[in-house]
C-alpha positions in Angstrom: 47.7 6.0 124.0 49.8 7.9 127.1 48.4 10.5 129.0 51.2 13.0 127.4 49.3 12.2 123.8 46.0 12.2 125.3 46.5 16.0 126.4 47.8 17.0 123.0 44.5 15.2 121.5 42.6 17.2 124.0 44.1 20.8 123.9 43.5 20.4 119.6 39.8 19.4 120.4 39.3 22.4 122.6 41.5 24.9 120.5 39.0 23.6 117.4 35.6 23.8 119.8 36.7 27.9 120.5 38.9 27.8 123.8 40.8 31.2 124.0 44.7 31.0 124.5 44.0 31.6 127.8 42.5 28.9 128.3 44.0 26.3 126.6 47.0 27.2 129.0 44.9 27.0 131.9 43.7 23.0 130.8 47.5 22.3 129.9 49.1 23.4 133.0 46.3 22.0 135.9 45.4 19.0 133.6 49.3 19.0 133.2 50.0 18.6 137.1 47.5 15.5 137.0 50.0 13.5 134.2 52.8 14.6 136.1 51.5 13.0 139.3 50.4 9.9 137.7 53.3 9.7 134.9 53.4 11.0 131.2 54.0 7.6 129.8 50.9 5.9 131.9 48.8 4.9 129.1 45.3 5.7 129.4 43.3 2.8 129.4 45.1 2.0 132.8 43.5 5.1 135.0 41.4 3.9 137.7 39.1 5.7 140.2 41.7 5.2 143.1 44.2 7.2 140.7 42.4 10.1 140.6 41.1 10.1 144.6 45.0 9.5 145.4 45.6 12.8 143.3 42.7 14.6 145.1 43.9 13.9 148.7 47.7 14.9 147.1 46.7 17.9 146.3 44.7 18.8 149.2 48.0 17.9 151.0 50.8 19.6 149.1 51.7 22.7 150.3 51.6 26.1 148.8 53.5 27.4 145.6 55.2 23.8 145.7 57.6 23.6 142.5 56.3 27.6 141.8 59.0 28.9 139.3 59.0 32.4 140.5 57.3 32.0 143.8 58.8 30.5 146.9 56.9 27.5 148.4 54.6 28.9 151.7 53.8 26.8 154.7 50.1 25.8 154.7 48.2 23.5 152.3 46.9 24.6 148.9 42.8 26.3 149.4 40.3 23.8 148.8 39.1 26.7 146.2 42.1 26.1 143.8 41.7 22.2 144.3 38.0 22.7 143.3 39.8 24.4 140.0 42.2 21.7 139.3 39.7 18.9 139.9 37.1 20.8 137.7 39.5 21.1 134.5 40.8 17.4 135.0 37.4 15.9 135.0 36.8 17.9 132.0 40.0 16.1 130.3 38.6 12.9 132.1 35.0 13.5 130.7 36.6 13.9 127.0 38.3 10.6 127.4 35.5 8.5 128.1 33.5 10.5 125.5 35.8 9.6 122.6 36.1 6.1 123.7 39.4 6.0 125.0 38.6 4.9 128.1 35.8 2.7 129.0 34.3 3.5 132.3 32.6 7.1 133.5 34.9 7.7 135.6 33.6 11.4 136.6 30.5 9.8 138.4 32.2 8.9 140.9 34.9 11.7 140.9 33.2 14.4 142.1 34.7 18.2 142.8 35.8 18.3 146.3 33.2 20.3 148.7 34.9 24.0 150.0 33.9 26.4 152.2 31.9 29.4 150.3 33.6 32.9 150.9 31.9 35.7 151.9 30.9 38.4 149.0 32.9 41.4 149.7 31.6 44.3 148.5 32.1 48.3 148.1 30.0 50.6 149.9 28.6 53.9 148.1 31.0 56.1 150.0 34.2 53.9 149.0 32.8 53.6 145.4 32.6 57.7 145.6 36.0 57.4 147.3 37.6 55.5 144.2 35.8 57.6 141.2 36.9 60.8 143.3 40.3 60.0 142.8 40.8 60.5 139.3 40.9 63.7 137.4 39.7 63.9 134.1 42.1 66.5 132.6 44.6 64.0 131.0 43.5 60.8 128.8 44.9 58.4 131.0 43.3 59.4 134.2 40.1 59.5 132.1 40.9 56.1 130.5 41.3 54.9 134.0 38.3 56.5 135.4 36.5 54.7 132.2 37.8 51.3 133.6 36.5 51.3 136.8 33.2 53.0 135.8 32.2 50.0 133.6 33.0 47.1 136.1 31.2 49.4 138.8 28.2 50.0 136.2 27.9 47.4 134.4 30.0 44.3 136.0 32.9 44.0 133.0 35.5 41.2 134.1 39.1 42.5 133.6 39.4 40.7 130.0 36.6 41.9 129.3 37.6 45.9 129.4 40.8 44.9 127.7 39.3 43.7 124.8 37.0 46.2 124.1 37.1 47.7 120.4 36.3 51.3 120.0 33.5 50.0 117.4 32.3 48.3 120.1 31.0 50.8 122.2 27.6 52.2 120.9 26.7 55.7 122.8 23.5 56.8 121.0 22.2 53.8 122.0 23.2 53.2 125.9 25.3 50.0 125.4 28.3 48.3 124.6 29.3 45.0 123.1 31.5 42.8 125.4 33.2 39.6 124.4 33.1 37.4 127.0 34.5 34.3 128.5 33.9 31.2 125.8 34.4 34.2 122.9 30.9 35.0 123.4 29.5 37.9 122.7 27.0 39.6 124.5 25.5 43.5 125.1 26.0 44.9 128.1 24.0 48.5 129.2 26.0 51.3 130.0 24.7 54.5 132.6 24.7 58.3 132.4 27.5 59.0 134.2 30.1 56.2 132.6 28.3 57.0 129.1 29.8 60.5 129.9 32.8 59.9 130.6 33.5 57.5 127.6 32.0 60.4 125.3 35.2 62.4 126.8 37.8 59.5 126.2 36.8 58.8 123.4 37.0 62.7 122.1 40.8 62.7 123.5 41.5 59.2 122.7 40.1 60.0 118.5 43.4 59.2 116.5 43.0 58.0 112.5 46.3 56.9 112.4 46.3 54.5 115.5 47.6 50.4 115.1 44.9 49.4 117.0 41.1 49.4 116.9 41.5 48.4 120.8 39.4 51.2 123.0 41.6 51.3 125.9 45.2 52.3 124.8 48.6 52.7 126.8 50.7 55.9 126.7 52.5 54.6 123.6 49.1 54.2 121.7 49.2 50.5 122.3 46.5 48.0 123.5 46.7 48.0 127.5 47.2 44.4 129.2 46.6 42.5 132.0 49.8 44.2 133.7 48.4 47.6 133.3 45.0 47.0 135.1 47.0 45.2 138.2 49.2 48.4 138.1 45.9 50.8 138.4 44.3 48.8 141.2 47.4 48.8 143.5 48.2 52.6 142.3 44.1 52.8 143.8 44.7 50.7 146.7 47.6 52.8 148.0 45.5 56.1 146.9 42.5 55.1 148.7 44.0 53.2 151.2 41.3 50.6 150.6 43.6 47.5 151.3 40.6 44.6 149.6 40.2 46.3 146.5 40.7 44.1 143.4 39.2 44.1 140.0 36.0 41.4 140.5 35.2 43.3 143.4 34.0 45.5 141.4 31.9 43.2 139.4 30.7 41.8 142.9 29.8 45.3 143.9 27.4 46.0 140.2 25.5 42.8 140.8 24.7 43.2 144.4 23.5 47.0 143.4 21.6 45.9 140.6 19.4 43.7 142.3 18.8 46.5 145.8 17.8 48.8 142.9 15.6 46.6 141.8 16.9 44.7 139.4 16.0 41.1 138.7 18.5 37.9 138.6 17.5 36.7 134.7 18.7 40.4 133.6 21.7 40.2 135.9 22.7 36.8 134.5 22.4 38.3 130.8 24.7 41.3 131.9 27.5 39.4 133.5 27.2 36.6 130.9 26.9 33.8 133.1 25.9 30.3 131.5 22.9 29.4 134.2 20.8 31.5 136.7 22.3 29.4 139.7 25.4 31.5 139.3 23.5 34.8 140.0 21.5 33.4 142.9 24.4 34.3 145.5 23.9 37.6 144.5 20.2 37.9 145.5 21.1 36.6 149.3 23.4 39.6 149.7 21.5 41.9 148.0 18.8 40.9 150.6 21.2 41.2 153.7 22.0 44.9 152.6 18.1 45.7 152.1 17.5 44.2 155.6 20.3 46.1 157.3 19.5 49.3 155.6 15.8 49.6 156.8 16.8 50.8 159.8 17.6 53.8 157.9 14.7 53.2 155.0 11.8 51.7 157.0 8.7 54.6 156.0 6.9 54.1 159.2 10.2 55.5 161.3 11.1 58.0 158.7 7.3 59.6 159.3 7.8 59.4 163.1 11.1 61.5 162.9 8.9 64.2 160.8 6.1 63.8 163.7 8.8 64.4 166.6 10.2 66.9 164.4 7.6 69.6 163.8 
């Protein structure tokens, strides 16, 4: 069997096991650049280790964009973030292999995800997030709709997908919470605050239509589901309004976990809320959240607060 077979095999086992669309086009385009390094017609049974450290030190040496079709190649090498990504999908085709029996050998104990430097948490601070919410009215139903957006990744941590494909029977008001399809078509509830439970109460009134296509929540101007498109079109509109230059979607979702946890929150409720698979994947979270208390003391700490009264009177 050739690798070109063996991904068709693959992408029907993952399509049948629940894989969105999504991402069975992610596993067919990065699994994809693995075949065409090594060679469609390569049959399977003939990958070796070295193969796959030869594509791993390629790959950490091809430059960026390289054969992009829109974008032009960049100097520089490709991060060692998106190599983590393309290593990680491949040893999932890699794993499926030796699972079904098509190849003999484990290959993936040995082919490990390349090590890469962890980024910094970048965060909003309470006056930007004021800064951002300020900047919408709520007189017309798609500055409302917007304002709704960013109030539920800032409240409650909601990846970009997730918003999108929010159906208005989803969204459960008397009872503080919302259900959110996740990644892996999970489902999961997710709690919802005062202040964004408000301001879905006043979308939803101007949004209320019995003869729309759609059971979608969040529409478009022509009554249609909004897409991808449209929320990259409301953060830069917000970045140019706001002038804050980092913004971007899972900042927002970085900002609600780091909160939850300074207002006391706990990491096993976080990791329920933002639907991750294992508590490690919460735990960067708490180190933040733990700089910001530190730092903030200054301001906090009891003891000086009652000496500034003292001094005071």
């Amino acid at each position: 069997m050739t690798f070109e077979q063996a991904l068709k095999m693959f992408l029907i086992d993952r399509e049948l096991k629940g894989s969105t669309p999504k991402t069975l086009l992610n596993y067919e385009q990065q699994v994809g650049y693995f075949i065409d390094f090594i060679g469609p017609h390569i049959k399977v049974t003939d990958l070796t280790l070295y193969d796959l450290q030869q594509y791993q030190m390629d790959l950490l040496n091809r430059e960026k964009y390289t054969e992009h079709p829109i974008i032009k190649q960049q100097p520089g090498s490709i991060s060692k973030i998106t190599v983590q990504s393309y290593i990680r999908q491949l040893r999932i085709f890699i794993n499926y292999l030796y699972k079904e029996g098509f190849i003999e050998k484990d290959l993936c104990q040995k082919f490990r995800i390349p090590k890469a430097t962890k980024k910094v948490i970048n965060i909003l601070s309470d006056e930007e997030k004021q800064i951002i919410l300020n900047s919408y009215s709520e007189t017309t139903e798609l500055q409302l709709r917007n304002k709704c957006i960013v109030a539920l990744m800032l409240d409650s941590g909601l990846r970009r997908n997730e918003v999108i494909n929010i159906l208005y029977d989803d969204v459960q008001i008397p009872y503080n919470y919302i259900k959110v399809l996740g990644k892996g078509q999970k489902e999961r509830i997710v709690p919802i605050g005062q202040t964004t439970k408000k301001l879905l109460l006043k979308y939803i009134n101007k949004r209320s239509m019995p003869d729309l296509e759609t059971n979608k929540l969040f529409i478009d101007k022509n009554k249609k589901p909004i897409t991808e498109n449209a929320i990259k079109m409301i953060f830069q509109r917000l970045r140019d309004k706001t002038g804050i230059e980092r913004l971007h979607p899972h900042m927002l979702r970085h900002t609600f976990a780091t909160d939850y946890l300074i207002n006391g929150g706990d990491l096993f409720s976080l990791q329920q809320i933002l639907g991750h698979t294992s508590l490690e994947m919460v735990k960067k979270y708490s180190h933040l959240a733990s700089s910001y208390i530190i730092s903030n003391h200054k301001k906090l700490s009891p003891l000086d607060e009652m000496q500034k009264k003292k001094y005071k009177y």
